[in-house]
Residue, then its C-alpha position, 0 to 999 in steps of 0.5 A: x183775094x190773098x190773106x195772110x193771118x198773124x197769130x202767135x199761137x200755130x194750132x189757132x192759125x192753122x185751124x183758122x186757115x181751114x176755116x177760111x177755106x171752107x168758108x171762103x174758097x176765093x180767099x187764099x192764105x199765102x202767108x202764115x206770120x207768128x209773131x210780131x218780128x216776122x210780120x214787119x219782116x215780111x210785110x217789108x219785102x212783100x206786096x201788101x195782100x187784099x186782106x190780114x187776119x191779126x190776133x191783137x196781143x202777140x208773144x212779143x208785142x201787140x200787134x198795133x205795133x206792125x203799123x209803126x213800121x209799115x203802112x197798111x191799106x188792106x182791111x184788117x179782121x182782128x182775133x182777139x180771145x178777150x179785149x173788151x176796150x178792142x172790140x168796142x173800137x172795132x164797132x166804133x170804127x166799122x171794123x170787123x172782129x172774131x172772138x177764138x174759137x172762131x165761129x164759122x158763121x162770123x168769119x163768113x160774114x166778116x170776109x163778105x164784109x170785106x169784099x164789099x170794103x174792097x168793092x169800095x175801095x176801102x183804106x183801112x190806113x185812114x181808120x187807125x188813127x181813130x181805132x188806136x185812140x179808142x183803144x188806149x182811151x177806152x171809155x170806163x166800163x161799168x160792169x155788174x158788181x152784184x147779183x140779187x138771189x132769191x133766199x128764204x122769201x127775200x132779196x139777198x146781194x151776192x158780190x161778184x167778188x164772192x161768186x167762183x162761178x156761173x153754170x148752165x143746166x136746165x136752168x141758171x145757177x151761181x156758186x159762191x167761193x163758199x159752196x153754196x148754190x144760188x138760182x139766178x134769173x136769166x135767160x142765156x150765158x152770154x146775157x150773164x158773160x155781157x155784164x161781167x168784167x173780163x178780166x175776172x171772169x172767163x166763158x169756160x164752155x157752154x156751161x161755165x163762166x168761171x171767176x179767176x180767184x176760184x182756180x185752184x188747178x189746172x191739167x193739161x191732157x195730151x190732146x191739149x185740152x185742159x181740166x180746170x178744178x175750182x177752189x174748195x170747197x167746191x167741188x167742180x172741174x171743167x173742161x176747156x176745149x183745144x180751141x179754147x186753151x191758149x185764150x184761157x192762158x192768156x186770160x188767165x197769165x194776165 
């Protein structure tokens, strides 16, 4: 199968591109497009490949925007570092999604998915239609406005406009924008990562979900990872991987 990937940020696509072939040798990537111009430029004087790869928000458009141009067939694997409305019409519609960094075990089973779509004589033109209408009429999403913490033999709510950040050690702790440290009951991050908005709060690492109102600072190392100091009187940095970096930019410039 021929691929081409669209995704504005050059390290991301490149790293993606070695994935896909380690993961998926029988697919070959022709065509590494950066920005939303080139992708019409090129899909306009080109046969359309068996596969796209294609990050949602680029640095001169969304990348929906390709399909006022141009009318696309193949199946689409979507990247996106966070569109909550985009992955639910991903599954709505059947189409398949990585959240950055790409997970290699996810990129096989989206490419094996789409080698059965195509197996099937899938057309992916007949799903936007759909897929679009979700997107911009996303059903309202109710995320989690407090966390009860366990304080002197009671009950206390803690808002999670007041929470700076969530961390993993043995067990599970919440640090309010006042210092104070809080045991929460749950199991993993990710159960904690589904019941909070998006927009406010970012999976940092495997450790951290941070709230964007406790950054305070943020340093870029040479290597292209990232150091993030929490607001006082807290006294956390963090560390964002490469890979991570332009997903937490853009959440963060948001």
């Amino acid at each position: 199968m021929k691929a081409v990937i669209i995704e504005d940020e050059i390290l991301v696509a490149s790293e993606l591109q070695s994935k896909i072939a380690s993961v998926a040798s029988d697919i070959e990537v022709i065509s590494l497009l950066y920005s939303l111009e080139d992708a019409i430029a090129w899909f306009s004087h080109n046969p359309q490949p068996d596969l796209m790869f294609m990050d949602i928000q680029l640095g001169d458009g969304v990348s929906f925007e390709l399909m006022d141009h141009v009318k696309i067939n193949c199946p689409i694997i979507f990247t996106t570092a966070y569109d909550e409305y985009a992955i639910r019409a991903f599954k709505v519609n059947g189409v398949d999604y990585l959240l950055k960094p790409v997970d290699e075990t996810e990129l096989k089973k989206a490419t094996d998915k789409c080698r059965a779509l195509l197996g099937n004589n899938y057309s992916m033109q007949a799903n936007l239609h759909q897929m679009l209408y979700t997107i911009t009429h996303p059903a309202k999403t109710e995320y989690k406005k407090k966390f009860l913490i366990c304080l002197r033999n009671q009950w206390i709510p803690v808002s999670t406009d007041d929470i700076a950040c969530f961390t993993k050690d043995t067990i599970h702790y919440l640090y309010t924008s006042k210092g104070d440290r809080h045991v929460i009951d749950f199991t993993t991050m990710e159960e904690i990562e589904e019941l909070l908005d998006p927009k406010k709060f970012f999976r940092a690492n495997r450790q951290f979900i941070i709230n964007i109102e406790a950054v305070h600072g943020i340093r870029l190392h040479e290597n292209q990872k990232l150091t993030v100091a929490l607001r006082s009187p807290l006294k956390i940095e963090l560390d964002i991987s490469r890979e991570k970096a332009p997903a937490f930019k853009k959440w963060f410039d948001s």
